[in-house]
C-alpha positions in Angstrom: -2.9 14.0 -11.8 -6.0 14.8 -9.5 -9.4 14.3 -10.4 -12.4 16.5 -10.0 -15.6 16.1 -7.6 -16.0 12.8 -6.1 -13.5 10.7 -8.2 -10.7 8.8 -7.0 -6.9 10.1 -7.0 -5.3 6.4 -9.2 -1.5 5.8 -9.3 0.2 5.3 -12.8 3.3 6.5 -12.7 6.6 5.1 -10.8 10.3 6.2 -10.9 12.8 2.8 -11.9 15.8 2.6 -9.5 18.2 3.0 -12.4 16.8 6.1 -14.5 15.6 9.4 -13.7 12.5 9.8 -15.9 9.0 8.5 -14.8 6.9 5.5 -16.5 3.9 4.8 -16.9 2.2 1.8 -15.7 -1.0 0.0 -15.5 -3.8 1.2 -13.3 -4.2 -0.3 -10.0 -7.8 -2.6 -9.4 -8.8 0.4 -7.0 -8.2 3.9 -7.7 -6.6 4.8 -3.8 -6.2 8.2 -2.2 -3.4 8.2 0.2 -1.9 5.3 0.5 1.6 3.8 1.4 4.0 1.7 -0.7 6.8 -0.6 -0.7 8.7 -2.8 -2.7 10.3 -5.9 -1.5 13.9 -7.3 -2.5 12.4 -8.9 -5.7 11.7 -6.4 -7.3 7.6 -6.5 -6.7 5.6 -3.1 -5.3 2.9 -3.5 -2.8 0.2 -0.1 -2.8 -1.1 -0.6 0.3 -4.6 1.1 1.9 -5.8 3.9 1.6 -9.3 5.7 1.0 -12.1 7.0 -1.2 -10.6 11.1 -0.6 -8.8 12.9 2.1 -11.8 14.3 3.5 -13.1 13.5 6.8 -15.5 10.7 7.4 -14.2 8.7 4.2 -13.9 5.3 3.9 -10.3 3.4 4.7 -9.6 0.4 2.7 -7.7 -3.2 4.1 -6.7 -4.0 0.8 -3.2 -4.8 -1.0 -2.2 -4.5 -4.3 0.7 -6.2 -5.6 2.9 -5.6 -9.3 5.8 -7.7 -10.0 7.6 -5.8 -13.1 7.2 -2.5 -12.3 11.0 -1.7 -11.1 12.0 -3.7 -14.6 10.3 -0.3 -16.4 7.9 -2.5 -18.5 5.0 -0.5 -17.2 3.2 -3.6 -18.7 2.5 -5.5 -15.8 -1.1 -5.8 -14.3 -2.3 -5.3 -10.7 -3.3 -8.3 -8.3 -5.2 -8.2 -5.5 -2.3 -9.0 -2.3 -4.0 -10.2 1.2 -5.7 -7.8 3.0 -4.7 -6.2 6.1 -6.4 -6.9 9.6 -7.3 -3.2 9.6 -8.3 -0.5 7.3 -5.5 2.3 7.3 -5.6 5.6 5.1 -2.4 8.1 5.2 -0.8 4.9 6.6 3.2 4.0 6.7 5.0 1.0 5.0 7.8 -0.3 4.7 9.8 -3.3 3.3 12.6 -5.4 5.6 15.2 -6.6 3.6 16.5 -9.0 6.5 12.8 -10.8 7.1 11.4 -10.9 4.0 8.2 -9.4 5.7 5.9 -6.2 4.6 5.0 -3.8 7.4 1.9 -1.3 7.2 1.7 1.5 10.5 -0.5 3.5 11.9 -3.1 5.6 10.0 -6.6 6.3 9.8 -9.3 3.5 10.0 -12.1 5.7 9.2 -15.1 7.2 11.4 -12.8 9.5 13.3 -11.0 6.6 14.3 -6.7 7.1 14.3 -4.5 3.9 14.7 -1.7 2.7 17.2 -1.5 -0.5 15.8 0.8 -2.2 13.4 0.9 -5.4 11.0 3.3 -7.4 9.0 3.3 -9.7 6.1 5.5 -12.3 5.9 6.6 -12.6 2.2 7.9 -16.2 2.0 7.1 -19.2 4.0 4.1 -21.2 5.4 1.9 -17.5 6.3 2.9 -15.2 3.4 -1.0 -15.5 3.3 -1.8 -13.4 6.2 -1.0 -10.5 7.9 0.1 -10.7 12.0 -0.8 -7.9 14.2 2.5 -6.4 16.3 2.2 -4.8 19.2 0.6 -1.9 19.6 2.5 1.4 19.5 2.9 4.1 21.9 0.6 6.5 20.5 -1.5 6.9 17.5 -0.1 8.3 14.6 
């Protein structure tokens, strides 16, 4: 639910694929307001970004958290700190290839009145699944 004053919004709920009622899970390392999500073919779910608030001026955060048996239902699993993006993004998009094996993270807010064109990726598997690449920048800011 949402928090009073200056507190953070924190996700700890998540729907499973296969049933219709909400879990509860761990909290995430970093309470985040407005942030993407994603989860990859195994099963895992990336929170990615985000910010202190919605309100203008706050703080964007690079940072990745990652949860390996969250689509299992447990709700038992704990949070771990994923590689952090190149740049901070707030109401930023994600999104998961099943064909690459790669995390994507889109546009967004970078903080300081400052609204992205600029895209990343995350290969999941192989020799840089411990870095993000930038893409190519996109046609407008969004």
């Amino acid at each position: 639910g949402f928090v009073k004053d200056s507190q953070y919004l924190a996700l700890h709920t998540v729907a499973t694929l296969c049933e219709t009622e909400w879990k509860d899970l761990s909290s995430l390392n970093l309470p985040r307001c407005c942030c993407a999500a994603a989860v990859d073919s195994r099963g895992r779910t990336y929170v990615v970004g985000g910010g202190e608030n919605m309100f203008s001026n706050a703080e964007a955060w690079s940072s990745v958290e990652m949860c390996n048996d969250v689509m299992n239902g447990a709700g038992t699993g704990a949070w771990c700190m994923a590689p952090n993006m190149m740049d901070r993004r707030c109401a930023l998009g994600a999104a998961y290839s099943f064909d690459t094996d790669e995390l994507f993270a889109t546009g967004g807010y970078a903080g300081g009145g400052r609204y992205l064109n600029t895209a990343e990726r995350l290969p999941l598997s192989g020799d840089s699944c411990d870095r993000w690449e930038m893409l190519p920048p996109m046609s407008c800011k969004r």
